[in-house]
C-alpha positions in Angstrom: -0.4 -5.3 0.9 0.6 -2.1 3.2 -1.4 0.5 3.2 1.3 2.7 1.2 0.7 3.5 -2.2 2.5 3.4 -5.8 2.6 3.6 -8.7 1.3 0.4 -10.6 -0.3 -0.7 -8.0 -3.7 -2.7 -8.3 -6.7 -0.4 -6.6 -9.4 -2.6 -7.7 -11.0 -4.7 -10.7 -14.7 -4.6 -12.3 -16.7 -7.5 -12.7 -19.7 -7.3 -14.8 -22.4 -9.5 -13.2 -26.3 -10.4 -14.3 -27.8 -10.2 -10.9 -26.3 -8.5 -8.6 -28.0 -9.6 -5.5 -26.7 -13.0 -6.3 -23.3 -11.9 -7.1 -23.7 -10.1 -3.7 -24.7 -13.5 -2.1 -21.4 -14.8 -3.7 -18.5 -11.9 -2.9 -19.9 -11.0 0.4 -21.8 -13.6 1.6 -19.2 -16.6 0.2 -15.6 -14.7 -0.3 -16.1 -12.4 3.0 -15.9 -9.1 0.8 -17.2 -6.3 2.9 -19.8 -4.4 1.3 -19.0 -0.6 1.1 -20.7 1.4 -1.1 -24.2 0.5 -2.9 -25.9 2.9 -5.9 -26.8 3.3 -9.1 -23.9 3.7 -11.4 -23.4 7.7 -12.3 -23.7 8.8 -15.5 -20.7 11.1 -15.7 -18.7 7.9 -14.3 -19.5 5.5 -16.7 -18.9 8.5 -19.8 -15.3 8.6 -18.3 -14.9 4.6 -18.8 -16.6 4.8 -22.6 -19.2 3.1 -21.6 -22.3 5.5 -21.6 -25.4 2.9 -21.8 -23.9 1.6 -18.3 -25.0 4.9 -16.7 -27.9 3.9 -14.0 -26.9 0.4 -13.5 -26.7 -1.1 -10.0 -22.8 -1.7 -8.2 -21.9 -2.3 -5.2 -18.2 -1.4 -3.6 -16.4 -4.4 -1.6 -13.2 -4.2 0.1 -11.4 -7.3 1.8 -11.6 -7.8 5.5 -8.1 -7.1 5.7 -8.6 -3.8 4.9 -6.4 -3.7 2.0 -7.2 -0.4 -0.5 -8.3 -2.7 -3.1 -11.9 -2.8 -4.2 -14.3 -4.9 -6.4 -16.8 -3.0 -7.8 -19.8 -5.2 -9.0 -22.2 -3.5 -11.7 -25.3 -5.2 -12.9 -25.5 -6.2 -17.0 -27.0 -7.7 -19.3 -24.7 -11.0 -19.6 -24.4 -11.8 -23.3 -25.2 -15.5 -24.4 -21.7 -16.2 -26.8 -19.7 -14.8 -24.0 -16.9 -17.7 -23.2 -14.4 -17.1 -20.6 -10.8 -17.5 -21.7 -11.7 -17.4 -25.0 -11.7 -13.5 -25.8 -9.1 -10.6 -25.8 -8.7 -8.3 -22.5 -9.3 -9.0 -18.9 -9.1 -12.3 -18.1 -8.5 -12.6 -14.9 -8.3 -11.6 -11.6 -5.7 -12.8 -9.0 -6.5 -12.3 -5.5 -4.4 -13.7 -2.5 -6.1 -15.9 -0.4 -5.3 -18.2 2.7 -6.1 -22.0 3.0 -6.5 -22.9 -1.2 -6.8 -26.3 -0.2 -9.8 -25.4 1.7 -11.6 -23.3 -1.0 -13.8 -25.7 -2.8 -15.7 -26.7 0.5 -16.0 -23.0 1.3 -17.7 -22.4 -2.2 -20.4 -25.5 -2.2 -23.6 -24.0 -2.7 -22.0 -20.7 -4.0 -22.9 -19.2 -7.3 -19.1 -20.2 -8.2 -18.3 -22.6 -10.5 -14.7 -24.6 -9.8 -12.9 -24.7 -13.3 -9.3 -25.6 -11.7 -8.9 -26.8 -8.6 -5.8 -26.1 -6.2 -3.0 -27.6 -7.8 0.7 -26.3 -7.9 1.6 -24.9 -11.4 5.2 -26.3 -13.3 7.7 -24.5 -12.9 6.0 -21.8 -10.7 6.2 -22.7 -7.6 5.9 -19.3 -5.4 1.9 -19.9 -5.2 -1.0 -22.3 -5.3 -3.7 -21.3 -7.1 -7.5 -22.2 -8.2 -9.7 -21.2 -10.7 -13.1 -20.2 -10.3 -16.1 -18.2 -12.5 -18.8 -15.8 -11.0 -22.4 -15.6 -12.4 -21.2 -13.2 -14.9 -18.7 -16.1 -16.0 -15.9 -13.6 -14.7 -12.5 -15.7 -14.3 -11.3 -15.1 -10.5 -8.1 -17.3 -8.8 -7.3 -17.9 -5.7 -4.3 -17.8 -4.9 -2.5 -19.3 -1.9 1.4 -17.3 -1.8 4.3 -19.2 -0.7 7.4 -17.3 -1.4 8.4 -14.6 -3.1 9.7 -15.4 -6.7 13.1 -14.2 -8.0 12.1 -11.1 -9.4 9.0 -10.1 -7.6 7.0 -9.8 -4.3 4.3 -11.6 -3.8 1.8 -10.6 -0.8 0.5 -13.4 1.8 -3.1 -12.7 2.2 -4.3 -11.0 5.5 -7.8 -12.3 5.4 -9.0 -15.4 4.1 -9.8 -13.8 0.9 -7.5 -10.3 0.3 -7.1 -8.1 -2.0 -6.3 -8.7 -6.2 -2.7 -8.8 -6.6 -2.2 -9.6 -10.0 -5.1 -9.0 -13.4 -4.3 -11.4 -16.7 -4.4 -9.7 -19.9 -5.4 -11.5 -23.2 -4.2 -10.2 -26.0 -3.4 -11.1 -29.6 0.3 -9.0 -29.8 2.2 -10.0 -26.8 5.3 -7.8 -27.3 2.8 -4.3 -28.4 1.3 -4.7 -25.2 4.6 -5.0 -23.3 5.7 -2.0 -25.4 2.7 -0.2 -24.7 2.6 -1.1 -20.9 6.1 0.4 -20.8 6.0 3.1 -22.9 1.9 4.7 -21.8 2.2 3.5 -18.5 5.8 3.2 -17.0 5.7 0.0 -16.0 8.1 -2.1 -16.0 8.6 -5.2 -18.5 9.7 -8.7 -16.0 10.2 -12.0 -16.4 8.8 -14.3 -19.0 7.7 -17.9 -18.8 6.4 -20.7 -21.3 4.1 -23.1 -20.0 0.9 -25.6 -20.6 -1.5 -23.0 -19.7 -4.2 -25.4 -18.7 -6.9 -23.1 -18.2 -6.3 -21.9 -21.8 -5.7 -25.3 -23.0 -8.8 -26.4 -22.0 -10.7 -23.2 -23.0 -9.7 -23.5 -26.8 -9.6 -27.6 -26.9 -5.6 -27.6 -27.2 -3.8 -30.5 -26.5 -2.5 -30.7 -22.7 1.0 -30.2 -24.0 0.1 -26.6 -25.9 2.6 -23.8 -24.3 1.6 -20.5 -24.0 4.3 -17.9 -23.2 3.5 -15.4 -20.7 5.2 -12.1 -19.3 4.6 -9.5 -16.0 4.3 -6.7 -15.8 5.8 -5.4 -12.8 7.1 -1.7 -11.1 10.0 -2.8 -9.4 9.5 -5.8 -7.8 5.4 -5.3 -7.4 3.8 -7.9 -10.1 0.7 -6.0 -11.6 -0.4 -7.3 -14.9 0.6 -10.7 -16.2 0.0 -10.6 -20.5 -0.7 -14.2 -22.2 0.2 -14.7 -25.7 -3.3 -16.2 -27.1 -3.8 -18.7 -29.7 -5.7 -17.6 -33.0 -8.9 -18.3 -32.2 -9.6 -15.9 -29.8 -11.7 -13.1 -30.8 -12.6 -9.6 -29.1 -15.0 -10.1 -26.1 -19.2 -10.2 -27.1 -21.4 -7.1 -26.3 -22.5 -3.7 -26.6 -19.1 -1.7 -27.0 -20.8 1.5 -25.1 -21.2 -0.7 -22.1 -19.1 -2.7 -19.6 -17.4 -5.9 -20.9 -18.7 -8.9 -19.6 -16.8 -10.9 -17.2 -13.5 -9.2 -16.0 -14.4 -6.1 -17.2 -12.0 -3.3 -16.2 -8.7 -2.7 -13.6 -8.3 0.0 -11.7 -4.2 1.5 -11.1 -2.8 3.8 -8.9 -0.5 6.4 -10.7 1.6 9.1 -10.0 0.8 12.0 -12.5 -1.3 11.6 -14.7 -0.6 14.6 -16.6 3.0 12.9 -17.2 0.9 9.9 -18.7 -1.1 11.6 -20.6 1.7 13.0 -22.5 3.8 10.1 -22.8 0.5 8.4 -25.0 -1.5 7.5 -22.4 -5.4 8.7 -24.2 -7.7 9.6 -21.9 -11.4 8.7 -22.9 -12.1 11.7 -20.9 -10.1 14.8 -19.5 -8.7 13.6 -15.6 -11.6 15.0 -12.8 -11.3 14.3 -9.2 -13.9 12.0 -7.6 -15.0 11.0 -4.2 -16.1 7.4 -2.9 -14.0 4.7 -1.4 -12.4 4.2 -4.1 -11.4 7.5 -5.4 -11.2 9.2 -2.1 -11.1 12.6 -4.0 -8.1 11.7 -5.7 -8.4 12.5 -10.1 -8.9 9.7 -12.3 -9.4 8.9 -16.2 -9.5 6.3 -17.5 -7.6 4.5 -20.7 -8.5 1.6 -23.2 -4.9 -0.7 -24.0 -4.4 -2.4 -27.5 -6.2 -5.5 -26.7 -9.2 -3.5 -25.7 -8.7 -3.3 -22.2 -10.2 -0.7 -19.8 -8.0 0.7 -17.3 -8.5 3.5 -14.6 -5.9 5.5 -13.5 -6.5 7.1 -10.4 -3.9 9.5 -9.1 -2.0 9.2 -6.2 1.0 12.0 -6.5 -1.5 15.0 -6.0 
């Protein structure tokens, strides 16, 4: 990942975690994550994602060691009991590109990560190897070890042994609206599409091992951003207080060009754009945006 920026592009991802000292202990301590910012989460910032009763909450800002413009934010919440991963609708995943897979579950013994899949090349995708683990908020996160570039897209070899997230899985229960939606609010770019025994949902919802889910990207050119699954009927919208972060993978961060020229293309902003300092933001305007499956998304402005 260069340093340049465009549009699409992943700036960072939420994780809504229990204890954030521990999660700390995990990302930093574990991953490598360098720690950049620590607070209590502002009041006027949480407002602009819709989720007031976050306001006051502890975070803490981590940027790879690569010094990729990506950032996981950590925010400490309440994690509720009936909360599955891979079972509900909207985030359910991060990607982040990593070196050495094969090397990952020793790294993590003694972590506060759980292996749920470990490294294992996926059929008929062979551009990457990935794992898959959960955080102490039960937030779904693979590693993922690139090895080419895939016909239609550009996949980035990581620069540190954990880098930055380079593609976020969306959940939802209308495939082709969200496409539409993606293309239409966002101007994004609708890629390839594959159908495949999705093990991680598979095992999730007790399907057999030969249960194919079809999947699409979402790409802007050739830059892969958001990959959206096509979930079985038992999912169900994710557990907990809807005026405060989702649990798990709770939000994405995008760079955008305009966002005026969103905004009137469809793009509804929970609050009007303001500009906003930090790491992240680096005084650049964001708003932020809820998708049909539920999803939160920040759009942070990188034309102006």
């Amino acid at each position: 990942m260069s340093g340049a920026l465009q549009h699409g592009r992943i700036l960072g991802g939420v994780v809504s975690t229990p204890h954030l000292d521990a999660a700390l202990a995990d990302y930093h301590g574990c991953l490598g994550l360098m720690v950049v910012e620590q607070g209590l989460l502002d009041a006027d910032l949480a407002a602009s994602w819709g989720c007031p009763k976050s306001a006051g909450a502890r975070f803490a800002t981590l940027q790879p060691a690569s010094g990729a413009p990506c950032f996981i934010r950590l925010v400490e919440a309440v994690l509720p009991p009936d909360f599955t991963p891979t079972r509900t609708y909207g985030w359910a995943a991060y990607e982040l590109t990593v070196q050495d897979v094969f090397g990952w579950p020793d790294r993590l013994q003694g972590s506060g990560f759980d292996i749920v899949g470990p490294p294992k090349a996926l059929e008929g995708l062979p551009y990457f190897v990935p794992m898959q683990v959960t955080g102490r908020g039960r937030e779904m996160i693979y590693l993922n070890e690139v090895a080419d570039n895939t016909p239609t897209s550009d996949l980035p070899r990581a620069q540190s042994l954990v880098d930055h997230i380079f593609i976020v899985i969306l959940a939802t229960p209308d495939r082709e609206a969200s496409l539409g939606w993606f293309e239409k609010a966002l101007k994004l770019d609708i890629s390839s599409s594959y159908m495949l025994a999705y093990s991680m949902i598979n095992n999730a919802f007790g399907l057999g091992s030969d249960y194919r889910t079809t999947i699409t990207m979402v790409q802007k050119g050739r830059l892969p951003i958001v990959e959206v699954d096509d979930y079985p009927p038992q999912a169900t919208g994710r557990p907990g207080d809807p005026d405060m972060l989702p649990p798990g993978n709770a939000m994405i961060s995008l760079a955008v060009d305009d966002l005026d020229d969103l905004d009137d293309l469809g793009a509804d902003f929970i609050v009007p754009p303001v500009r906003r300092e930090g790491a992240l933001y680096g005084g650049r305007r964001a708003a932020t945006v809820r998708g049909l499956a539920g999803e939160l998304i920040e759009l942070i402005e990188i034309g102006r």
